[in-house]
LUMTORVEX-762146 format. One record per residue (C-alpha): residue number from 1; residue in three letters; x, y, z. Coordinates in pm, 1 decimal. Layout:
<nodes>
+-----+------+----------+----------+----------+
| seq | type |        x |        y |        z |
+-----+------+----------+----------+----------+
| NUM |  ALA |        X |        Y |        Z |
...
+-----+------+----------+----------+----------+
</nodes>
This chain:
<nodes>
+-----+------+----------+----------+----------+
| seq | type |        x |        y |        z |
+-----+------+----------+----------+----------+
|   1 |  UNK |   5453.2 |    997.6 |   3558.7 |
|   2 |  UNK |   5697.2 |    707.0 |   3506.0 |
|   3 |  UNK |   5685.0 |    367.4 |   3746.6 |
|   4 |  UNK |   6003.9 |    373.1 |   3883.8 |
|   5 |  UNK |   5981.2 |    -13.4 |   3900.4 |
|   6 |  UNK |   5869.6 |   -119.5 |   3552.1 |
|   7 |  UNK |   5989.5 |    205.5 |   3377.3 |
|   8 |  UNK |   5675.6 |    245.6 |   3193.4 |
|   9 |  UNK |   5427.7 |    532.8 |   3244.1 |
|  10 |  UNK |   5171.0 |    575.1 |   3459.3 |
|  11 |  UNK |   4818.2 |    725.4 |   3332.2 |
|  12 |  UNK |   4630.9 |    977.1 |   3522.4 |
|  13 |  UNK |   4331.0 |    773.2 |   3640.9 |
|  14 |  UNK |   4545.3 |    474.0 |   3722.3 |
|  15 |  UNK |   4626.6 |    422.9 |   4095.2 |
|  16 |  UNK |   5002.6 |    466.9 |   4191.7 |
|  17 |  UNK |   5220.5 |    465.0 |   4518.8 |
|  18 |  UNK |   5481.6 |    722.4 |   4634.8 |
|  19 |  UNK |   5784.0 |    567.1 |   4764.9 |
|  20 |  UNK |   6026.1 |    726.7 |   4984.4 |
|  21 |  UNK |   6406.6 |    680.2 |   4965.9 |
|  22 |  UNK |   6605.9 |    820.7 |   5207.0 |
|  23 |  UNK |   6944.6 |    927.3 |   5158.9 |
|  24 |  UNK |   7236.9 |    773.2 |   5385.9 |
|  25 |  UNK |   7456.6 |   1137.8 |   5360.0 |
|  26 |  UNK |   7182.1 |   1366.9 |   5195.4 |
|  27 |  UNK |   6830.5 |   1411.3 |   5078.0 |
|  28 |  UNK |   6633.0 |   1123.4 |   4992.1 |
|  29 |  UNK |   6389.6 |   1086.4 |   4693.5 |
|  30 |  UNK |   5980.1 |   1037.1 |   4616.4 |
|  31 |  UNK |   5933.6 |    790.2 |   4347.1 |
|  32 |  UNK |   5573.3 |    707.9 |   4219.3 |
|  33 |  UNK |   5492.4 |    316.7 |   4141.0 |
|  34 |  UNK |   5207.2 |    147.6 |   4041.1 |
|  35 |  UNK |   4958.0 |     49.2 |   4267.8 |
|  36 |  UNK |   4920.4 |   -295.3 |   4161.6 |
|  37 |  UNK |   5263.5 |   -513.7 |   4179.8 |
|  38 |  UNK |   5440.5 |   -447.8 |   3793.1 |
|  39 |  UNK |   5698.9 |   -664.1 |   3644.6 |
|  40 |  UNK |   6037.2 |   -492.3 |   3713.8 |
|  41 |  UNK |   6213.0 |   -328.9 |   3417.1 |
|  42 |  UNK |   6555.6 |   -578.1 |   3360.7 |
|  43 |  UNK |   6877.6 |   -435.3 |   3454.0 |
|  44 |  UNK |   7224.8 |   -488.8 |   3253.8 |
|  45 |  UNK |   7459.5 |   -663.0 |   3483.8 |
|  46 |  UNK |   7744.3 |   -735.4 |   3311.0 |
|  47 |  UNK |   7855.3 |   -547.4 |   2944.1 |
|  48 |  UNK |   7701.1 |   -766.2 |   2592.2 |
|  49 |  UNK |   7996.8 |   -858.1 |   2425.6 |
|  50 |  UNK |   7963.8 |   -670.0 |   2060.2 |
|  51 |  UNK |   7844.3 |   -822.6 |   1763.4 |
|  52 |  UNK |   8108.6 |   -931.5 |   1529.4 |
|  53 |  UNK |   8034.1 |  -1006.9 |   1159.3 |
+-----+------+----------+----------+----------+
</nodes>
């Protein structure tokens, strides 16, 4: 399984969470996360700018 906080797997004998999302017009989703608070994976905000030689 894959934390869906940190992005980084989860091993078998490691405690985890299931966390329910529910959908506003549909079906909602189970994600697992790790038991024990994980740093969150960082997000892109805003595009990088491309490297110019």
């Amino acid at each position: 399984m894959i934390c869906a906080r940190c992005n980084k797997p989860i091993e078998r004998d490691e405690p985890s969470e299931k966390v329910e999302h529910y959908g506003g017009t549909g079906v909602g989703a189970t994600m697992d996360v790790h038991a024990r608070p994980c740093r969150p994976a960082p997000q892109q905000t805003y595009p990088t700018p491309p490297i110019r030689y």
